[in-house]
C-alpha positions as CSV (number, residue, x, y, z in Angstrom):
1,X,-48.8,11.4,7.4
2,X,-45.7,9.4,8.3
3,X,-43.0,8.0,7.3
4,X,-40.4,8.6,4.9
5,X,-42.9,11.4,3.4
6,X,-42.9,13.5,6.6
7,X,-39.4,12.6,7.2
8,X,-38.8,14.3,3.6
9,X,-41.0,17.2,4.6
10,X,-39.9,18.2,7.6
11,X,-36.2,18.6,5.9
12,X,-37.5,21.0,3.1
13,X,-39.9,22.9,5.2
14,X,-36.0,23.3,7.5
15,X,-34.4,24.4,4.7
16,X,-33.2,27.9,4.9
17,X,-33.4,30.3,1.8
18,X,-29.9,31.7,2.7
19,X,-28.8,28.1,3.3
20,X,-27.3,26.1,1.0
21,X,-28.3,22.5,-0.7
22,X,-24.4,20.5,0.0
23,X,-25.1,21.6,3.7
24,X,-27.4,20.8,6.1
25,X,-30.8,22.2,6.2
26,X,-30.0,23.1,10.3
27,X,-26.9,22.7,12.0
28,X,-25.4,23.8,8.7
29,X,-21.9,25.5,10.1
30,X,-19.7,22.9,12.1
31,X,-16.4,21.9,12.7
32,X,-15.1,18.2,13.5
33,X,-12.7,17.2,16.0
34,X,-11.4,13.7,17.0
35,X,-10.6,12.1,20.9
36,X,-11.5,9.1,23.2
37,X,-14.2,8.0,25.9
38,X,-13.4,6.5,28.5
39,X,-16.4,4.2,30.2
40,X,-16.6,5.1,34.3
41,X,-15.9,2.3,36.8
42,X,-20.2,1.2,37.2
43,X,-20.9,2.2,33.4
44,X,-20.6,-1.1,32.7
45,X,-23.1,-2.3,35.7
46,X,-26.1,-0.4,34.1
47,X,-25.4,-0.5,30.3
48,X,-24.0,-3.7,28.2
49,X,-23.5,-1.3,24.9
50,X,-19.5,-1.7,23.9
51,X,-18.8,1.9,24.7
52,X,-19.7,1.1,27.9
53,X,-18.2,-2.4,28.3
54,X,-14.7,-1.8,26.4
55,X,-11.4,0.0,27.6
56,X,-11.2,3.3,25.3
57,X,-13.3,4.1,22.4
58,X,-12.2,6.7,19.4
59,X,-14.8,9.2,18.6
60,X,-15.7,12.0,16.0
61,X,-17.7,14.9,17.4
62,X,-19.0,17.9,15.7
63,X,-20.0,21.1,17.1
64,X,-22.3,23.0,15.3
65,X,-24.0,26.7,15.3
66,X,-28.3,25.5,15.2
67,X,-29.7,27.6,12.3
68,X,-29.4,26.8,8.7
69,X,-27.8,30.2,7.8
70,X,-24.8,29.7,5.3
71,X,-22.7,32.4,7.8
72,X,-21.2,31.3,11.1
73,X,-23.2,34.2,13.3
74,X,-21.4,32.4,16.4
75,X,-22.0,35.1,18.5
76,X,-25.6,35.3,18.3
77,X,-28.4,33.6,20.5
78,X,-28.9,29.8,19.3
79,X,-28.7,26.4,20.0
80,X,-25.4,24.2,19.5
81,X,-25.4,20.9,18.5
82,X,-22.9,18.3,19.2
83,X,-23.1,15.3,17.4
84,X,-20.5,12.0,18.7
85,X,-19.6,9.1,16.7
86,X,-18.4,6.4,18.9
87,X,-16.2,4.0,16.6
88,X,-16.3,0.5,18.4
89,X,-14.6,-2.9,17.5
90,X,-15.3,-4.5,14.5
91,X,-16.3,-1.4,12.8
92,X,-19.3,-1.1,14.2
93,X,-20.1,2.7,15.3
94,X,-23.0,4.1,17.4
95,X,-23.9,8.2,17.3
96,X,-25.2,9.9,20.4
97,X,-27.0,13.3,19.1
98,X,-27.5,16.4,21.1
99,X,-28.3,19.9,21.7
100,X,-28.0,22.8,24.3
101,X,-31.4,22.7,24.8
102,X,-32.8,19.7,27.4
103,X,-36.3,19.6,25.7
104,X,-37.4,19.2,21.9
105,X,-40.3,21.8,20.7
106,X,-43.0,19.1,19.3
107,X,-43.8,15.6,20.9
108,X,-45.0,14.5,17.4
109,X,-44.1,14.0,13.9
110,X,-47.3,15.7,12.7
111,X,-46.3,18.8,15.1
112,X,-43.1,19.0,14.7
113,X,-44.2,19.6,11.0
114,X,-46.2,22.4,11.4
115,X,-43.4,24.1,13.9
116,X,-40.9,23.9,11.1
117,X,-43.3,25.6,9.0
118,X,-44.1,28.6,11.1
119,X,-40.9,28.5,12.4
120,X,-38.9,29.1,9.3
121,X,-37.1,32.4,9.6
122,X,-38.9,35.0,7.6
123,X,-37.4,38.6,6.1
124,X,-37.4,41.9,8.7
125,X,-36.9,44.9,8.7
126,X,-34.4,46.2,12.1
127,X,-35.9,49.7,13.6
128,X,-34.1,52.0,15.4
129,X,-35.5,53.2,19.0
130,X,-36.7,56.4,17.5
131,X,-38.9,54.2,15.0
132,X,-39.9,52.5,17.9
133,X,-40.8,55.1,19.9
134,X,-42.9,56.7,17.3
135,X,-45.1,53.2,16.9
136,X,-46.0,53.5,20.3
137,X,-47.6,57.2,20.0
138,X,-49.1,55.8,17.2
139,X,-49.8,52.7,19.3
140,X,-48.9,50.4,16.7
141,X,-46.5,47.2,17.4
142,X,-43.2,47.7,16.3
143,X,-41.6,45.1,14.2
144,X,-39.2,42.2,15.7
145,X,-35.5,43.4,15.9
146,X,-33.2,40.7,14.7
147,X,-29.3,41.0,15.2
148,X,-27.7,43.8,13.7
149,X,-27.2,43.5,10.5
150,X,-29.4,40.4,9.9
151,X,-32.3,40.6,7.5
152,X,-34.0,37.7,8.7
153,X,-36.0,36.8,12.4
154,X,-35.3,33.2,13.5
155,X,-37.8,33.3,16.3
156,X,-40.4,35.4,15.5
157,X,-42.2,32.1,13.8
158,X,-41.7,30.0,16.6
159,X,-42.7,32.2,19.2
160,X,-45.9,32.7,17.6
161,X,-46.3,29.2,17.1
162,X,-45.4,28.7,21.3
163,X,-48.1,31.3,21.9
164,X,-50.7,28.9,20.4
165,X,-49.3,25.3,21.5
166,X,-48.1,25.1,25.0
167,X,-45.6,22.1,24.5
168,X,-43.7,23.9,22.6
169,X,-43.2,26.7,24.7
170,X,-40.3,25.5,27.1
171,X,-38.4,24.6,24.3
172,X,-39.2,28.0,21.7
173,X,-38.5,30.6,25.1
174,X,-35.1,28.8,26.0
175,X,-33.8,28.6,22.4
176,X,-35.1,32.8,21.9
177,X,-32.9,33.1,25.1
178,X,-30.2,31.0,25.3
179,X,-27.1,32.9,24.4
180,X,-23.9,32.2,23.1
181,X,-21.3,30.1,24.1
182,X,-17.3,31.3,24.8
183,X,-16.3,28.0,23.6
184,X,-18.3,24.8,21.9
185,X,-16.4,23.1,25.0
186,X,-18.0,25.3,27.6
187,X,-21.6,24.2,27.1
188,X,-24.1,21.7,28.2
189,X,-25.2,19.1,25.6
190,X,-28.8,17.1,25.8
191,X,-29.3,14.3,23.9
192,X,-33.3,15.4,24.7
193,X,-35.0,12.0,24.0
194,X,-35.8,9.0,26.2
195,X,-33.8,5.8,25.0
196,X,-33.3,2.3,27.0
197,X,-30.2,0.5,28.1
198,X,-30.2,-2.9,29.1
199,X,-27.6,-3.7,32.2
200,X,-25.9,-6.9,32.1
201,X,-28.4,-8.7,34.3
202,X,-30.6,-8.2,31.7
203,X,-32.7,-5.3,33.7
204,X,-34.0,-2.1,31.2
205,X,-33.9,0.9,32.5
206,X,-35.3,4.4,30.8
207,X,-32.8,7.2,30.3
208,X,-31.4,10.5,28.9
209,X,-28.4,11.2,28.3
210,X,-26.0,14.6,28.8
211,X,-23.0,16.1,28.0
212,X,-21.3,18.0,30.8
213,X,-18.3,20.2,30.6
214,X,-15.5,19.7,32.5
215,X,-14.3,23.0,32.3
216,X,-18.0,24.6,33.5
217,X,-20.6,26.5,31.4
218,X,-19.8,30.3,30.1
219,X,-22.0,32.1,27.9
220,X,-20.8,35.5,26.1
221,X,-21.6,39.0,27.6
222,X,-25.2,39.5,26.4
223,X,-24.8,43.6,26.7
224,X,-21.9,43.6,23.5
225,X,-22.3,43.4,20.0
226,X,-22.8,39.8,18.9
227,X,-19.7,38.6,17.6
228,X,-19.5,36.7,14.1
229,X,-16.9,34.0,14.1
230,X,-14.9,33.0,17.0
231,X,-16.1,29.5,17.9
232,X,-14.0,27.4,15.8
233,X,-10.8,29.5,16.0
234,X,-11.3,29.7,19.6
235,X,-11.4,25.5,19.7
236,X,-8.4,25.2,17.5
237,X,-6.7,27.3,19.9
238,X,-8.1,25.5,23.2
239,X,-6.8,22.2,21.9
240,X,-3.5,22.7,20.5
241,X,-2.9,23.3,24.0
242,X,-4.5,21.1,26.2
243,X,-7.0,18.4,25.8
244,X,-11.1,19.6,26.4
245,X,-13.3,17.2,28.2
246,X,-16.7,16.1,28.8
247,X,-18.4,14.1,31.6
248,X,-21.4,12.0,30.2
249,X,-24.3,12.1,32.6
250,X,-26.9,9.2,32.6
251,X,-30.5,10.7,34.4
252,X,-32.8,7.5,34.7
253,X,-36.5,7.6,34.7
254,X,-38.7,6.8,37.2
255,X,-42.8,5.5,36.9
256,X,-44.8,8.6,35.7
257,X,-42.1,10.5,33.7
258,X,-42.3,11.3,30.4
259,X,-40.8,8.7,28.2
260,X,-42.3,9.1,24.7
261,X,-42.6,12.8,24.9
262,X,-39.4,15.0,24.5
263,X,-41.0,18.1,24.9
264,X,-41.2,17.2,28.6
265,X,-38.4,17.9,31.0
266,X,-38.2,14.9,33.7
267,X,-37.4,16.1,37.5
268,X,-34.3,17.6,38.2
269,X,-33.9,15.0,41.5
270,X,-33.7,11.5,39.3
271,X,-30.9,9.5,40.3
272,X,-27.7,10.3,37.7
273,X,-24.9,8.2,36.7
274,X,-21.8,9.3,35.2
275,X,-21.2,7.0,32.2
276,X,-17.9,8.0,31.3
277,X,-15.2,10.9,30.1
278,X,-15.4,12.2,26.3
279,X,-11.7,13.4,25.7
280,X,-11.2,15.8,22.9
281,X,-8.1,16.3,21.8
282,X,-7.1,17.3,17.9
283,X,-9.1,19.0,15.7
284,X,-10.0,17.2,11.8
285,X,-7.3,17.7,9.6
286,X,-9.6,17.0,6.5
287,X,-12.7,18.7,7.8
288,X,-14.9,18.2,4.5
289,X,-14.1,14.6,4.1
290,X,-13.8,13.5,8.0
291,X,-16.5,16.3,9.4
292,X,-18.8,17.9,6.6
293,X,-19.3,14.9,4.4
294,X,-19.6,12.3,7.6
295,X,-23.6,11.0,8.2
296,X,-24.6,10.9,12.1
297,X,-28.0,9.6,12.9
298,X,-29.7,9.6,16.3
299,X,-31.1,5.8,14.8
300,X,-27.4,4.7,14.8
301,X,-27.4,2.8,18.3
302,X,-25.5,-0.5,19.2
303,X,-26.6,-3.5,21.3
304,X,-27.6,-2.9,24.8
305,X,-29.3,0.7,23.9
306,X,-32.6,1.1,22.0
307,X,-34.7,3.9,21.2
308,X,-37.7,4.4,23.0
309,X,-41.2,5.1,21.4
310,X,-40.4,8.1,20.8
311,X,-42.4,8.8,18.1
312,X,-40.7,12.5,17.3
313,X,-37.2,10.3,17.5
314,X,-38.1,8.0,15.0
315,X,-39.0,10.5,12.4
316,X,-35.7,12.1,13.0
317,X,-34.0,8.9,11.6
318,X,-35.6,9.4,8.9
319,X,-35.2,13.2,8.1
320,X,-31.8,12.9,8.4
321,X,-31.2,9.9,6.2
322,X,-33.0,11.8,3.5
323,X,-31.0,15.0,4.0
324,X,-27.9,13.2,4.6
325,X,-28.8,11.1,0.7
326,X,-29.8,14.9,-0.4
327,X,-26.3,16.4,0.2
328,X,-24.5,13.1,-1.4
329,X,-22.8,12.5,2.4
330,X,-20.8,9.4,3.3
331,X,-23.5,7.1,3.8
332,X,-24.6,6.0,7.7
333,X,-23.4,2.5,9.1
334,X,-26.8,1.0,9.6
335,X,-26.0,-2.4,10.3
336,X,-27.6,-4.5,7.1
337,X,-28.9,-1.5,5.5
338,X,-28.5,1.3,2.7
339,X,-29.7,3.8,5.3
340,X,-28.0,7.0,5.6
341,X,-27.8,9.5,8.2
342,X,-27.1,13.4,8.7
């Protein structure tokens, strides 16, 4: 099984029941916002893709809450995406995908598969202590408490499925426990697979890529009451009064890491390069047409960067050209080609 047929899989076995089909089947609640990078000084030294070689680039970013649920829930424990659209010369456009989390949950297509299966959030029940209390005279297990108010467990699946698969269990135990950002601009972005840049001498080099916050990392206080919507107003806020701004970090790979397999973290000591500033500074004024309706694709990459053999990375091109054709999106600026992205 591979493919366009897993690809198309892998999208429906994502897809939410509370979701909704014009949305995406993860990463469903976003907002867009628009701003400039700026290459660094040596950027150009290691890289010979245009974002790296030119002046100033526009870009389109947009931040999103991870699940599928039709509801913002900012406030509750889950991965963030933010997706970037670089807009170079001659209307040519790369897209640099990633997530809070600095590791994927399957290194394969055919795994990655059966984690979205178990992993699909399934109906519960919430108990209150003195339900849980009496299951433990009885000796019984007590049933998963998801947020208040929530009639659905996002993790119970996957943490199952992490019991019985080791790689998956970095990944599944971070994203159970990862919290909640104060801001989409005060949080750490991984772009979680390996890809390779060529440098102008014509030497490839592996690497990962990073999205650092300028303004440091903040999580919500984990001892109050999750908080349902606050993300996007709080962004709105942030930049009609000053500009927010990223750092992107460049690790590179040395002999032995793992380059094919994103479920493996790399060393924490590999030599890092900062690439450049991400400037964010006005938020979509037409957020369906320039934001919701807009296709990014992790496939969408320029000259002087190509993906790696990353087989879990390839699928993913195709998954979300399928569920970016699904929701009738703007289609994806694949050089040559109908393709569409998410």
């Amino acid at each position: 099984m591979d493919g366009p047929d897993i690809a198309e899989q892998l999208v429906q076995a994502l897809d939410r029941e509370d979701g909704s089909p014009d949305k995406r089947p993860v990463h469903a609640i976003g907002i867009g916002v628009s701003g400039y990078f700026d290459p660094s000084d040596v950027a150009g030294n290691f890289c010979t893709a245009a974002h790296f070689q030119e002046r100033r680039s526009p870009v389109t970013v947009r931040f999103s809450n991870g699940s599928g649920a039709a509801a913002p829930h900012d406030g509750w424990s889950d991965v963030r995406g933010m997706a970037t659209r670089f807009h170079l010369s001659d209307d040519i456009a790369t897209d640099l995908i990633a997530m809070t989390l600095p590791e994927f949950f399957a290194p394969t297509p055919e795994a990655f598969w059966d984690f979205a299966k178990r992993a699909k959030p399934i109906p519960v029940e919430w108990e209150s202590p003195w339900k849980k209390i009496l299951a433990l005279l009885r000796m019984t297990l007590p049933l998963p408490d998801p947020q208040p108010g929530e009639k659905i467990s996002p993790n119970k699946g996957a943490i199952e499925f992490a019991n019985e698969h080791k790689y998956a269990q970095l990944g599944v135990f971070q994203a159970a426990s990862i919290g909640a950002p104060t801001s989409y601009v005060r949080a750490t972005y991984h772009a979680v697979h390996t890809f390779i840049v060529t440098a102008p001498d014509e030497v490839d080099r592996w690497v990962r890529f990073t999205w650092q916050p300028i303004s440091g990392v903040l999580t919500t206080d984990p001892t109050k009451l999750p908080v349902d919507e606050y993300l996007q107003d709080e962004l709105r806020a942030r930049l009609s009064k000053t500009p927010a701004r990223f750092s992107l970090m460049m690790s590179i790979g040395e002999t032995g890491d793992a380059f094919d397999d994103s479920t493996r973290p790399w060393p924490p000591h590999r030599m890092q390069v900062i690439m450049g500033t991400l400037t964010l500074t006005d938020v979509l004024p037409d957020q369906i047409a320039d934001c919701e309706k807009l296709s990014f694709n992790p496939g969408l990459l320029t000259p002087g960067i190509r993906a790696s053999n990353d087989p879990v990375l390839e699928v993913r091109k195709e998954a979300y050209s399928y569920s970016s054709a699904r929701r009738t999106a703007t289609p994806c600026p694949f050089s040559g080609s109908a393709a569409h992205g998410e």
